[in-house]
Backbone as JSON Lines, residues from 0, in Angstrom:
{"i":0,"aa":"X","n":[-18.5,96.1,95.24],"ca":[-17.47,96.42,96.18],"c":[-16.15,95.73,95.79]}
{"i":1,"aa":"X","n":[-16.05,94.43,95.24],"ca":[-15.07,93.9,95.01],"c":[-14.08,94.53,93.81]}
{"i":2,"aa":"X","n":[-14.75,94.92,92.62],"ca":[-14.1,95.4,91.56],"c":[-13.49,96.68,91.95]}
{"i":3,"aa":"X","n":[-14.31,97.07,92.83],"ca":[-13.5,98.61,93.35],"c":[-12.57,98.34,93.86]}
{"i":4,"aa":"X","n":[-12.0,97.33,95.18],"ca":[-11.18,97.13,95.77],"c":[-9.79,96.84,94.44]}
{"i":5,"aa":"X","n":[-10.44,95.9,93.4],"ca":[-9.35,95.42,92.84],"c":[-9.11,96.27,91.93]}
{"i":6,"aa":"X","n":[-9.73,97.37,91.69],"ca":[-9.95,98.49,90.49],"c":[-8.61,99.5,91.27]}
{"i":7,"aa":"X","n":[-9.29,100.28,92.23],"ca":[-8.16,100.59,92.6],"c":[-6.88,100.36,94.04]}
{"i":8,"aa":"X","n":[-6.92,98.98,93.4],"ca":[-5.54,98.54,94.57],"c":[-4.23,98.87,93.62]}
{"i":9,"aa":"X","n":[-4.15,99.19,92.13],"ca":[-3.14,99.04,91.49],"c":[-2.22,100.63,91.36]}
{"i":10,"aa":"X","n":[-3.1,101.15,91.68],"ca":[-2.21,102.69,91.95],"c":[-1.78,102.78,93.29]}
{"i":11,"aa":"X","n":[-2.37,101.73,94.37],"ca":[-1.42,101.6,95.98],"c":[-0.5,101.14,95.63]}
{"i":12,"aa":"X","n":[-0.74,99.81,94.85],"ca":[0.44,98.28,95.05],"c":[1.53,98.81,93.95]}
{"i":13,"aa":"X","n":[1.26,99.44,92.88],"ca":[2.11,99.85,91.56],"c":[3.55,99.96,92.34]}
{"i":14,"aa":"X","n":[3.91,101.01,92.96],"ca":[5.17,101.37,93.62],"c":[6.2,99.84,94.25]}
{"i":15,"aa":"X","n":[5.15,98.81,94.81],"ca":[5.67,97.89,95.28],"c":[6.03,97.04,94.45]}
{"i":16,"aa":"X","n":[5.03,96.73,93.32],"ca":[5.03,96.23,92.42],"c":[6.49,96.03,91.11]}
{"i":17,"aa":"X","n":[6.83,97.61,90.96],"ca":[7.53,97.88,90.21],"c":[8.91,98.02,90.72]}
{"i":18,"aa":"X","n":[9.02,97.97,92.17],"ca":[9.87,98.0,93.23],"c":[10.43,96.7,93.03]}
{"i":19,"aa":"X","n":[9.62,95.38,93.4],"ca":[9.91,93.99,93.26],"c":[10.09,93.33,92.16]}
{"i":20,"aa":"X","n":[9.74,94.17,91.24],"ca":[9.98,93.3,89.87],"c":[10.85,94.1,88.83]}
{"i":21,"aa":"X","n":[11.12,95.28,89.0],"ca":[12.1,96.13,88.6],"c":[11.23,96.51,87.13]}
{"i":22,"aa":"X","n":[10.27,96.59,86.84],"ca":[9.14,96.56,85.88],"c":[8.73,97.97,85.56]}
{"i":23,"aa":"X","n":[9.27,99.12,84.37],"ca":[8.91,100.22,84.96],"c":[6.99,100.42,85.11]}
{"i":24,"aa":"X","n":[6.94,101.72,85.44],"ca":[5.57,101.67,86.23],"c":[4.47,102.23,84.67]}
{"i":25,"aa":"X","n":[5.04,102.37,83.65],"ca":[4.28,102.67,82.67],"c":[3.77,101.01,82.06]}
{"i":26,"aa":"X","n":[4.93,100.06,82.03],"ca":[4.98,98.47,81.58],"c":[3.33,98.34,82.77]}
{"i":27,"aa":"X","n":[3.38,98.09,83.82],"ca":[2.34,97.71,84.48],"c":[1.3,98.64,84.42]}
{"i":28,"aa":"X","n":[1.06,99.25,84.56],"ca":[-0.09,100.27,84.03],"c":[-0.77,99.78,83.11]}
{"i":29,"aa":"X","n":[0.0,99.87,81.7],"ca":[-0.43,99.31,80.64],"c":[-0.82,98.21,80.58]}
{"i":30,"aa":"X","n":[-0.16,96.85,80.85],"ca":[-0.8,95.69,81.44],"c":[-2.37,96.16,82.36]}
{"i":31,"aa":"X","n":[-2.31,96.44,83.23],"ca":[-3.69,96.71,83.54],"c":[-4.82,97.24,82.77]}
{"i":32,"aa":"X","n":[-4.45,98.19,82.06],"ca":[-5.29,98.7,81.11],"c":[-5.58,97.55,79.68]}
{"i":33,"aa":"X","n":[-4.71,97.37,79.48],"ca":[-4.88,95.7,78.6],"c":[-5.93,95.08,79.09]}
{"i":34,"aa":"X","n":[-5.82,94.34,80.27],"ca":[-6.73,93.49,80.78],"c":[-7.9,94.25,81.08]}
{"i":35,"aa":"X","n":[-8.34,95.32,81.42],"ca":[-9.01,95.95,81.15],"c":[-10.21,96.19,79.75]}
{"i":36,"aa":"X","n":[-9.31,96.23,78.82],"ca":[-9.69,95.82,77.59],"c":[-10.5,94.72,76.83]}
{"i":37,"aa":"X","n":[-9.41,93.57,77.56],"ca":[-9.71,92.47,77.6],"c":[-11.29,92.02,78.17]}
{"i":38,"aa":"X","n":[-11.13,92.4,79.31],"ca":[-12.14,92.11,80.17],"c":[-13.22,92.96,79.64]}
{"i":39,"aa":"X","n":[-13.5,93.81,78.66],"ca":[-14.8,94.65,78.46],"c":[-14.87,93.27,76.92]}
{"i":40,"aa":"X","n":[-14.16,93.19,76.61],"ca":[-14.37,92.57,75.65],"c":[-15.18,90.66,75.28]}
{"i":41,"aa":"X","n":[-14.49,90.09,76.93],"ca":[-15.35,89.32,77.3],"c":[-16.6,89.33,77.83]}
{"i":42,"aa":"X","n":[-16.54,90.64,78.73],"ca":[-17.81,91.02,79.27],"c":[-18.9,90.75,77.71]}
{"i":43,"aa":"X","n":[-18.77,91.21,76.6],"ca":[-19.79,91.29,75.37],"c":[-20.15,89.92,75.63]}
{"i":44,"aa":"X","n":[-19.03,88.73,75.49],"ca":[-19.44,87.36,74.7],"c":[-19.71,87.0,76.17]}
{"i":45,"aa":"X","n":[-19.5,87.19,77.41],"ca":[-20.33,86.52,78.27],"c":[-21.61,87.08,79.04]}
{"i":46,"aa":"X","n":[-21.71,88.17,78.75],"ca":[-23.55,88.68,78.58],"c":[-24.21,87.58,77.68]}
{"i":47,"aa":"X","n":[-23.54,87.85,76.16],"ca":[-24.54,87.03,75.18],"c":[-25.03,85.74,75.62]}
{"i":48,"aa":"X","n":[-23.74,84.66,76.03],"ca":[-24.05,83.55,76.53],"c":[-25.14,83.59,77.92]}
{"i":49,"aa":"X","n":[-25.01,84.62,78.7],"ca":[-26.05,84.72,79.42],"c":[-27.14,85.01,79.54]}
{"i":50,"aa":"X","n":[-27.52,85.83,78.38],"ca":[-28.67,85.63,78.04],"c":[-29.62,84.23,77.31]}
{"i":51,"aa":"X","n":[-28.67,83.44,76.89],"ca":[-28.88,82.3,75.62],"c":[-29.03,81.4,76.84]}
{"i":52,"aa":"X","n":[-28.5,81.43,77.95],"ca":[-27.69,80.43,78.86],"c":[-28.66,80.29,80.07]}
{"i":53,"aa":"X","n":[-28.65,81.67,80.95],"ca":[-29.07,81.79,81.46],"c":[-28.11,81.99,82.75]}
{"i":54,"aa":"X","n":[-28.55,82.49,83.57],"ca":[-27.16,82.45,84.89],"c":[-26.61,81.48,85.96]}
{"i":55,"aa":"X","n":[-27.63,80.47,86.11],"ca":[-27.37,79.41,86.51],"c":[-26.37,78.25,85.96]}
{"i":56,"aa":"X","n":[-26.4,77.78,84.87],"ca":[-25.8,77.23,84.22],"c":[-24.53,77.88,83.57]}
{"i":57,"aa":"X","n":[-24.06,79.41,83.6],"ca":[-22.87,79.92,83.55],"c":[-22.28,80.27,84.07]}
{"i":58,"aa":"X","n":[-22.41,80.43,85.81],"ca":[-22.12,80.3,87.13],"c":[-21.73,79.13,87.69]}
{"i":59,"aa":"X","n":[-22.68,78.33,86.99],"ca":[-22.17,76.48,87.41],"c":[-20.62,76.51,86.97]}
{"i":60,"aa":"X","n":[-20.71,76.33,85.43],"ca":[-20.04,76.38,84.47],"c":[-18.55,76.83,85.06]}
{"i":61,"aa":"X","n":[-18.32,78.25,85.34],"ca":[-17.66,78.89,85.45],"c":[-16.8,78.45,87.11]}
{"i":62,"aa":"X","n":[-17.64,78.28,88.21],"ca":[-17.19,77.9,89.21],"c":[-16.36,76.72,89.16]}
{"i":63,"aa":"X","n":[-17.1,76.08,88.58],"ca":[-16.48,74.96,88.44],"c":[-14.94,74.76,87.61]}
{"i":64,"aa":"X","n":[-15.07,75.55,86.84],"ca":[-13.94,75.96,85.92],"c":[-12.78,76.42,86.38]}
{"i":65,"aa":"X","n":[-12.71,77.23,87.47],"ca":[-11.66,77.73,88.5],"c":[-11.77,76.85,89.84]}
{"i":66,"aa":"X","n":[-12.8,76.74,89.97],"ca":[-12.34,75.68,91.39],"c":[-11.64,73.78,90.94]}
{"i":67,"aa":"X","n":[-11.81,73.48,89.62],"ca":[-11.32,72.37,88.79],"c":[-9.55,72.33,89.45]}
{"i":68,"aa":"X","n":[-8.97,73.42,89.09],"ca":[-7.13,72.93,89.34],"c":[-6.78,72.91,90.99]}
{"i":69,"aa":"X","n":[-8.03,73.85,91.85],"ca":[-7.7,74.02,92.88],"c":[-7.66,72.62,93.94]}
{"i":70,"aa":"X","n":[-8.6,71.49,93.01],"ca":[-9.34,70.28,94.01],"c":[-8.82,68.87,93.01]}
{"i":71,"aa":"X","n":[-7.49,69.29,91.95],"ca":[-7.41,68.04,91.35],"c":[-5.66,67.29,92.35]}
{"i":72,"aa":"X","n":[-4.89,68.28,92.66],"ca":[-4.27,67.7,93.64],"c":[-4.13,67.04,94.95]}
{"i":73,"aa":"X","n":[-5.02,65.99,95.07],"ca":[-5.85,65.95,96.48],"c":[-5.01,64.72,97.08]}
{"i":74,"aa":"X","n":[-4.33,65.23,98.64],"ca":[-3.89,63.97,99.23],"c":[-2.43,64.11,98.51]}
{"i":75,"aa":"X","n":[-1.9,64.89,97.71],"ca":[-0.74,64.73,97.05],"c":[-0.53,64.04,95.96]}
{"i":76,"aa":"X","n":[-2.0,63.44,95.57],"ca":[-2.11,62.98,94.34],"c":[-2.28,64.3,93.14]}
{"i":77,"aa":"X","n":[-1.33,63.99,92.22],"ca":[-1.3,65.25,91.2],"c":[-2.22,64.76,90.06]}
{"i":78,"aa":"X","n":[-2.85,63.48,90.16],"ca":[-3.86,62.72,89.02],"c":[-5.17,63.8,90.04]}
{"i":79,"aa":"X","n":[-5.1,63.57,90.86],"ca":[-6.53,63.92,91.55],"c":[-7.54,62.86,91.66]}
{"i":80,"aa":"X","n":[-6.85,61.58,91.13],"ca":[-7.74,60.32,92.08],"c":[-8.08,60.02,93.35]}
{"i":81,"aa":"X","n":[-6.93,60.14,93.58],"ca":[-7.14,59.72,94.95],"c":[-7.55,60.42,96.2]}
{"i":82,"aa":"X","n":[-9.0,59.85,96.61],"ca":[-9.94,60.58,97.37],"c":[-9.9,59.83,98.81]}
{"i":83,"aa":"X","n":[-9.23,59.96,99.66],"ca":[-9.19,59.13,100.75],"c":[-10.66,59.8,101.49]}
């Protein structure tokens, strides 16, 4: 359900998109389709690792990986020491 939502939100948002950023609408398109690309292309090397890996440990991995910048500014500390 999620990839659909984000699959096609870009032919709603495009108009706004290209509206706010003055970007014509072929430039963003293409960007999408890029990442697109992109993303089939990681999809290969992160199957492989998941099979080698297993899904636990590349789910760890990975969560942790994006939730890392979200929890290192803590308290207004930009080190991310400081844990009151």
């Amino acid at each position: 359900m999620s990839w659909g939502i984000v699959y096609y939100a870009l032919p709603v948002l495009n108009p706004e998109i290209t509206a706010a950023t003055g970007w014509p609408t072929g430039a963003t398109t293409a960007a999408f389709s890029l990442a697109l690309v992109v993303s089939a292309l990681a999809g290969i090397r992160g199957g492989r690792i998941l099979d080698r890996r297993g899904p636990r440990a590349v789910m760890t991995v990975g969560s942790a990986a994006v939730i890392a910048p979200w929890t290192a500014p803590i308290n207004g500390d930009p080190s991310g020491t400081s844990l009151r």
